[in-house]
C-alpha positions as CSV (number, residue, x, y, z in Angstrom):
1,X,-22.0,-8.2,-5.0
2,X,-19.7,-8.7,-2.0
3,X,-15.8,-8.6,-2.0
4,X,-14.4,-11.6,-3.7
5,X,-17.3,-11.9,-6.3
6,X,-16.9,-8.2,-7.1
7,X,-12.8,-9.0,-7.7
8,X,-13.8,-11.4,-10.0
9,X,-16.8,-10.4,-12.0
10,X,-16.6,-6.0,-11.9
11,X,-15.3,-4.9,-15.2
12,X,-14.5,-8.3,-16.3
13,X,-17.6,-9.4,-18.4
14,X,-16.4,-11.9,-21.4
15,X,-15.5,-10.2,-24.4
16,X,-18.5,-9.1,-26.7
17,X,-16.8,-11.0,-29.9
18,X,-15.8,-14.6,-28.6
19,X,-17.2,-14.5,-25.2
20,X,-13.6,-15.1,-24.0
21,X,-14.1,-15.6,-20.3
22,X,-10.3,-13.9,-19.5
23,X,-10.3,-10.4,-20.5
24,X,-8.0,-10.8,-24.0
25,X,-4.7,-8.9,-23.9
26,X,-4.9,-5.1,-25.6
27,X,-1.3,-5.1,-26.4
28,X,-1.8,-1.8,-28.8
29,X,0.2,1.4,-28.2
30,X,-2.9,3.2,-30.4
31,X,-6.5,2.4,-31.6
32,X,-8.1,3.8,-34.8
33,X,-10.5,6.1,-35.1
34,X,-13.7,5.7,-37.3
35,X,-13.6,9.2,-38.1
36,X,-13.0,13.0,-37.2
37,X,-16.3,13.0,-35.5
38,X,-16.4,10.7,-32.5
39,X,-13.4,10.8,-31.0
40,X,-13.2,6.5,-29.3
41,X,-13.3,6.1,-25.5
42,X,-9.8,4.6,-26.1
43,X,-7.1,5.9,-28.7
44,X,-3.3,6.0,-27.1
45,X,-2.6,3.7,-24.0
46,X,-0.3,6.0,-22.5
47,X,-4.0,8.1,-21.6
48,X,-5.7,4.4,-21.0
49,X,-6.1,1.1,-22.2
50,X,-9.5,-1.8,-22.2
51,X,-7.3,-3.8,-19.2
52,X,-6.3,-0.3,-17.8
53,X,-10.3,0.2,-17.1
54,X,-11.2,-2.9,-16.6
55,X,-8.6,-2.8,-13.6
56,X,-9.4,0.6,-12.7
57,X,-13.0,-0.5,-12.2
58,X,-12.4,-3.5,-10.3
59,X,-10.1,-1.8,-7.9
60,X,-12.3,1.2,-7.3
61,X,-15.1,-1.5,-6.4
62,X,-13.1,-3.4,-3.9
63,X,-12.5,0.1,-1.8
64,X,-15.9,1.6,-2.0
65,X,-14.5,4.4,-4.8
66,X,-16.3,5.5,-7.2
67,X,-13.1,6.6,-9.3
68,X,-10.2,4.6,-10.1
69,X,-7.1,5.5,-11.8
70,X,-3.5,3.7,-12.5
71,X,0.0,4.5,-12.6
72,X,3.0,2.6,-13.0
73,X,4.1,2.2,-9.6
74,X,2.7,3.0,-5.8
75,X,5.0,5.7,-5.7
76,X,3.8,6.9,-9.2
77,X,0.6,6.9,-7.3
78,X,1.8,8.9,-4.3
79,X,3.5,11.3,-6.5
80,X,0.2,12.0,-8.1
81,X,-1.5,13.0,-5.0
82,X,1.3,15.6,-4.4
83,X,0.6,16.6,-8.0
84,X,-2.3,18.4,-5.7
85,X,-0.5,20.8,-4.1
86,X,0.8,23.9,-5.1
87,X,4.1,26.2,-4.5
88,X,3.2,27.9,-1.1
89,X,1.2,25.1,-0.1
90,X,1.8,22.7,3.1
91,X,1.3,19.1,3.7
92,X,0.9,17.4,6.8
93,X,2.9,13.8,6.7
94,X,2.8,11.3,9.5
95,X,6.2,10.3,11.2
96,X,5.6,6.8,10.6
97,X,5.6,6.3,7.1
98,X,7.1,4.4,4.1
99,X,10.3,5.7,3.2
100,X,9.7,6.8,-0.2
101,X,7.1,8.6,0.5
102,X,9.5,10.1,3.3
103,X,11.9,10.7,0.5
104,X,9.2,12.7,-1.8
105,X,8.2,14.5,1.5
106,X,11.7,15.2,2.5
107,X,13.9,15.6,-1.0
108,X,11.6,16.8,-3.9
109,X,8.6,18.8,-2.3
110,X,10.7,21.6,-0.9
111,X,12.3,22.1,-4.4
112,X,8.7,22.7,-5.8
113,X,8.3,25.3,-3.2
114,X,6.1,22.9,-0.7
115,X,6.6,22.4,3.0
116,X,6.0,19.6,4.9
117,X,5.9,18.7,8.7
118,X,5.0,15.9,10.4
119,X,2.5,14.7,13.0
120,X,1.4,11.5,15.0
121,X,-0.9,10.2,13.7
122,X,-1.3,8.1,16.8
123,X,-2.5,10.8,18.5
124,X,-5.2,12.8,15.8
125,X,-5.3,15.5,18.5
126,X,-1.5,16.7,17.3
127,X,-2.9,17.7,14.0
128,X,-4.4,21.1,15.1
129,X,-0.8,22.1,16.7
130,X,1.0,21.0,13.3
131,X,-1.5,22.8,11.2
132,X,-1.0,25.7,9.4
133,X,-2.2,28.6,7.5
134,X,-1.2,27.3,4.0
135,X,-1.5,23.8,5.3
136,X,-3.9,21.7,2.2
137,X,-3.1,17.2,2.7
138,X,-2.4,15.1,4.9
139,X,-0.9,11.6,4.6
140,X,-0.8,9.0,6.5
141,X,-0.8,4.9,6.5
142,X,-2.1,2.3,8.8
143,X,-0.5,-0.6,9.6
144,X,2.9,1.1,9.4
145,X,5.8,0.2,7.7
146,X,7.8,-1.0,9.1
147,X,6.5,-1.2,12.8
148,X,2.8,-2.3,12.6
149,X,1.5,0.7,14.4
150,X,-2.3,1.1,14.0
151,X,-4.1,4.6,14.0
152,X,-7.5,5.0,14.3
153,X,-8.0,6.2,10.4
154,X,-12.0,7.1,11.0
155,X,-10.4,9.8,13.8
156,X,-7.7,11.3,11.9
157,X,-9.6,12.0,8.9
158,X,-12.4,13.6,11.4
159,X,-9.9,15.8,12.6
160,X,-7.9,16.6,9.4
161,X,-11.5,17.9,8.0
162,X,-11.9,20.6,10.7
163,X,-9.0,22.2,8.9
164,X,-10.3,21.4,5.3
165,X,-7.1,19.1,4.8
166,X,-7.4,16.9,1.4
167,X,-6.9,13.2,3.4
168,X,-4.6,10.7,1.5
169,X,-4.0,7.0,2.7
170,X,-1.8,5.0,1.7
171,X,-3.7,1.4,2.2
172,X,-0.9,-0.7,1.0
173,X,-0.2,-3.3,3.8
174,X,-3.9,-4.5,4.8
175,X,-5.2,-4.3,1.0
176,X,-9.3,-3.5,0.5
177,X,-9.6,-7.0,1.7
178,X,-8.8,-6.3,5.1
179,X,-9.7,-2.4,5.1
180,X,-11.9,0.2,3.6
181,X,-10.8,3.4,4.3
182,X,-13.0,5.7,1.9
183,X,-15.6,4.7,4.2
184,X,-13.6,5.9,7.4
185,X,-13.8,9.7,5.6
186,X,-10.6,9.8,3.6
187,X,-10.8,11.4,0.7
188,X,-7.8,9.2,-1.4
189,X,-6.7,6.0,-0.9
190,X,-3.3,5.0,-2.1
191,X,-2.1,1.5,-3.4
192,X,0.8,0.1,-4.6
193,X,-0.5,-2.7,-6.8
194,X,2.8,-4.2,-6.9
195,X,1.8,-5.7,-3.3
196,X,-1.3,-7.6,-2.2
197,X,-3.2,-6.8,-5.0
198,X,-1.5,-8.1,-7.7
199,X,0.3,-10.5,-5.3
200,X,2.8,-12.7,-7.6
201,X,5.8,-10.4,-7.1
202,X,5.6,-10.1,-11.0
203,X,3.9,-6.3,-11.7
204,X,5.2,-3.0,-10.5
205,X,2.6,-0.4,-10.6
206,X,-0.1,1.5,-8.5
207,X,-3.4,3.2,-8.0
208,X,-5.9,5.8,-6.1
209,X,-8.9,5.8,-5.6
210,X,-11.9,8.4,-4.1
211,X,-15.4,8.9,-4.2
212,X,-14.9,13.3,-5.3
213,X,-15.0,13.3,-9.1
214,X,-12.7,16.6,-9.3
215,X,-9.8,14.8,-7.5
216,X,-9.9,12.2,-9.8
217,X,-10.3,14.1,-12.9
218,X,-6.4,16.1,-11.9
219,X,-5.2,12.8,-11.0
220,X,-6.2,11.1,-13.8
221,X,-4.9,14.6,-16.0
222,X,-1.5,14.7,-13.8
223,X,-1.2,11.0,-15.2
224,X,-1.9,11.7,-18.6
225,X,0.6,14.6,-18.6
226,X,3.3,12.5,-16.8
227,X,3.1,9.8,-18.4
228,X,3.7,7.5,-15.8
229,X,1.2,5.1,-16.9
230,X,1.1,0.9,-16.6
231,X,1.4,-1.1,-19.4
232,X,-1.7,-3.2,-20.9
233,X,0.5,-6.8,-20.0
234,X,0.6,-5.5,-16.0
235,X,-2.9,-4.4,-16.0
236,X,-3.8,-7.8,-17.4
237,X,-1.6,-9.6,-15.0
238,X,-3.0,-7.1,-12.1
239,X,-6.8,-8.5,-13.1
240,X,-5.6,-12.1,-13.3
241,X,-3.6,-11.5,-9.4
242,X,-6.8,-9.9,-7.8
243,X,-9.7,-12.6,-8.4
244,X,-7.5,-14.3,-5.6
245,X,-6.8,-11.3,-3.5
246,X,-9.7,-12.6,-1.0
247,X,-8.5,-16.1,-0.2
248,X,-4.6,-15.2,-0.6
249,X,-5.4,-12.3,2.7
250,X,-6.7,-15.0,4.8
251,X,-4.2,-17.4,4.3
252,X,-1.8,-14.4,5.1
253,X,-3.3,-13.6,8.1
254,X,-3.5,-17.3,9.2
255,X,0.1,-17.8,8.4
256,X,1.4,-14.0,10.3
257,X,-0.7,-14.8,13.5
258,X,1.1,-17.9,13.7
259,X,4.8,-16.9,12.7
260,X,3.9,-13.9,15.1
261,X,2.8,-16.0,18.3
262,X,6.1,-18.8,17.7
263,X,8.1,-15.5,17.8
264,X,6.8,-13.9,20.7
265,X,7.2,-17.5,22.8
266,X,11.0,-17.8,21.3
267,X,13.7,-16.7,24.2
268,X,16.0,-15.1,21.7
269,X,13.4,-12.9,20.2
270,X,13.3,-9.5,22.2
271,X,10.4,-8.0,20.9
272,X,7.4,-8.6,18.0
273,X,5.1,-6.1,16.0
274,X,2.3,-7.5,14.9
275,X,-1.5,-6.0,15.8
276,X,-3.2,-10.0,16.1
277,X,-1.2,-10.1,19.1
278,X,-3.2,-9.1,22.3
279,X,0.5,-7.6,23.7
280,X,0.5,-5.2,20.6
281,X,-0.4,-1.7,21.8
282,X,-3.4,-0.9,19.1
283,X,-4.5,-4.3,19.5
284,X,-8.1,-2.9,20.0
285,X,-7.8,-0.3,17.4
286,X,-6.7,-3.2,15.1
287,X,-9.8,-5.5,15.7
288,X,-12.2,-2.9,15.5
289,X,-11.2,-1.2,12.4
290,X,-9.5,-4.6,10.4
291,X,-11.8,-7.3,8.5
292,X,-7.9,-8.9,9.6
293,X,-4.2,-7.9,10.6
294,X,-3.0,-8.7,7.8
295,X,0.3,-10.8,6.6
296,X,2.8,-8.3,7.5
297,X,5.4,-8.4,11.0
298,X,8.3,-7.1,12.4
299,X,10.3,-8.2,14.9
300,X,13.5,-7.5,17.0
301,X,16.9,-9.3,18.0
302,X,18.9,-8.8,20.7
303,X,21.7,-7.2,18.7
304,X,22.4,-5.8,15.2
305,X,24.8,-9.6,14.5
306,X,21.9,-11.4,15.1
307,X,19.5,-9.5,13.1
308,X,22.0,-9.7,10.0
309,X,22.8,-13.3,10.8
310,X,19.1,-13.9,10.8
311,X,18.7,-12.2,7.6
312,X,20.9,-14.4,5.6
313,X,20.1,-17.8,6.8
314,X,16.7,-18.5,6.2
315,X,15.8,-20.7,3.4
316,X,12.1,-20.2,3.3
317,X,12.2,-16.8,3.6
318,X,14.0,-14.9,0.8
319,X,15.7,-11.5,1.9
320,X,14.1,-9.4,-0.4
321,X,12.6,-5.9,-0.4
322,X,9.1,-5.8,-1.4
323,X,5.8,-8.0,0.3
324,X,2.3,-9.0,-0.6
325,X,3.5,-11.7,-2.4
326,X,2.3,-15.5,-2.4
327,X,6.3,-15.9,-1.0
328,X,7.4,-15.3,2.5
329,X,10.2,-12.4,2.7
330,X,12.7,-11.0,4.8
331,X,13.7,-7.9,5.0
332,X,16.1,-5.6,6.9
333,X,14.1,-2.2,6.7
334,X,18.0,0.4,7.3
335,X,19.1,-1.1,3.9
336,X,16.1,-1.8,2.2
337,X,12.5,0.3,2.9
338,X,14.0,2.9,5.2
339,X,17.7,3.2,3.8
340,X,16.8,7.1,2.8
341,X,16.1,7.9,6.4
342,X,19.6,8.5,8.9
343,X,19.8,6.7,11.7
344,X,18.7,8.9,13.9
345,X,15.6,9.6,12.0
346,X,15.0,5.9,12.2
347,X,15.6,5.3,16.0
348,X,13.3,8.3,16.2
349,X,10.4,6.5,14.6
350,X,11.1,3.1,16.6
351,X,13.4,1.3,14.2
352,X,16.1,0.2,15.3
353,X,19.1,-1.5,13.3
354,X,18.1,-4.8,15.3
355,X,15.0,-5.1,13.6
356,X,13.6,-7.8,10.6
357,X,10.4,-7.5,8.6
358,X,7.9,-10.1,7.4
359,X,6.2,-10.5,4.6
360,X,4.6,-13.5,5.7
361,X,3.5,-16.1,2.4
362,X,1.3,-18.8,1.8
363,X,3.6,-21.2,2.3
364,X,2.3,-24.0,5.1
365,X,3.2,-22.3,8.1
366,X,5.4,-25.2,10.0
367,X,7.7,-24.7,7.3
368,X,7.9,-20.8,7.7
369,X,8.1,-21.7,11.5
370,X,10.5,-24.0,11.3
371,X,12.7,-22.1,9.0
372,X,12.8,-19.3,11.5
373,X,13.7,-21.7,13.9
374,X,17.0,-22.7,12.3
375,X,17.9,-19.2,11.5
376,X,17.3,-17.8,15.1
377,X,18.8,-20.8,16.8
């Protein structure tokens, strides 16, 4: 099956009793047992759950994984891939990352006795100079948040393999719609299903995936352990968000290219990040590696007023943390995604306090336009 008929139909056969064509509900902390002897493929949701699976299944299928497993958020999800690494071990972050995953890089792995260092991944050939004895994962994401930067993923993982580096990406902004990166050599994508996948701004939660069946197995253990497992109701409203995931992405990317180009023409907008603009610097990287670029932007003001003024007076666009919702957001990423990091950590990794981020709807896009119109001015 190809991509949108596999996010509707894998996993998600009617129900064997009523041939219910929605997956019903499993709202059940437990399930009973027969007997002592055959212990049931599901018994306490906190280990897993039918719409837990079913989700599982359906996610793994749209990346090309063979292995799914949940957690009850992205970070949750990032967390569990650390879960890899022991005291004495090293790990390999990118500089231009999410900041919570900055914050788990920065703030909790050194208490567990890990280090961590970063490198561009812009440029795969820094990896060998940031490598290290003790050095075991490496982490990076592509488009960047908040930036848009674009890394060639196929080439980083090449490289992180010569050093027998576990690869973890965190494929968040594009979603499997618009990118596969199992298939580029990583060996764990990341997701925070809270995003694009779900897509109604009404689930928190998040997955990995991978192809090697002992990463998954001390994933899916570190979960069980943790306990930081989703609930049956957010799986279920995961399944019913993701039969749409194909047709919301285009209308995304429809909707960014064109906020994006209106930007770039307005006179009081100093500079735009978006990779469907031929100006972007990993425009090419972009269109070879993306299905599309996606429904997420960023883009500059002339001062640090403007940008706040901007902020709060759209009326279109909500200021919000979050994306990958069916609504357009703003956000202003040294409060919101990127409060954790100083500012000289930010300016370091190009974000300046002059800078807004898009999370571009499916709203019809001469309203978005026009509401960024009136707010600019």
């Amino acid at each position: 099956m190809r991509f949108a008929t596999k996010a509707l139909r894998v996993g998600q056969e009617p129900d064997p009793k009523f041939r219910a064509v929605i997956p019903p509900l499993y709202q059940s902390a437990t399930f009973a047992w027969e007997d002592l002897d055959h212990i049931p493929p599901v018994d306490y949701t906190r280990c897993t759950n039918p719409n837990r699976i079913m989700l599982e299944e359906v996610i793994a299928s749209l990346e090309n994984g063979r292995f799914g497993t949940l957690y009850s958020s992205g970070m949750a999800a990032i967390a569990a891939c650390f879960s890899l690494l022991q005291h004495g071990d090293h790990l390999l972050m990118a500089g231009d990352i999410y900041g919570g995953t900055f914050r788990l890089g920065e703030k909790v792995l050194p208490r567990q006795g890990i280090s961590v260092s970063e490198f561009c991944a812009h440029h795969p050939g820094t990896i060998a100079d940031a490598v290290q004895p003790n050095s075991k994962m490496l982490i990076f994401e592509t488009p960047t948040n908040p930036n848009l930067r674009v890394s060639d993923i196929a080439a980083v993982a090449a490289e992180a393999k010569k050093h027998g580096l576990i690869v973890v990406f965190d494929n968040t902004f594009a979603s499997p719609a618009l990118q596969n990166p199992l298939d580029l050599g990583v060996d764990i994508v990341v997701h925070s299903t809270t995003k694009y996948i779900t897509g109604h701004s009404d689930v928190i939660g998040g997955a990995t995936v991978t192809n090697r069946e002992e990463l998954n197995y001390a994933l899916f253990e570190w979960n069980k352990a943790i306990g930081a497992s989703p609930s049956p109701f957010d799986c279920w409203l995961s399944l019913r968000g993701v039969k749409t995931l194909s047709v919301r992405m285009k209308q995304h990317c429809s909707n960014a290219q064109a906020v994006a180009e209106f930007l770039l023409a307005h006179p009081k907008v100093a500079k735009v990040h978006y990779p469907g603009l031929a100006e972007h610097p990993d425009h090419q990287t972009a269109t070879r590696q993306m299905k599309g670029f996606g429904g997420m932007l960023a883009f500059e003001l002339e001062t640090v007023a403007d940008a706040r003024r901007v902020a709060e007076s759209t009326k279109v666009f909500l200021l919000a943390e979050s994306l990958g919702g069916v609504e357009s957001l703003v956000a202003y990423p040294p409060l919101m995604s990127h409060a954790t990091m100083t500012e000289e950590q930010r300016l370091a990794r190009a974000i300046p306090p002059t800078m807004l981020r898009l999370s571009v709807g499916i709203e019809d896009p001469e309203d978005l336009i026009e509401d960024l119109r009136q707010a600019i001015g």
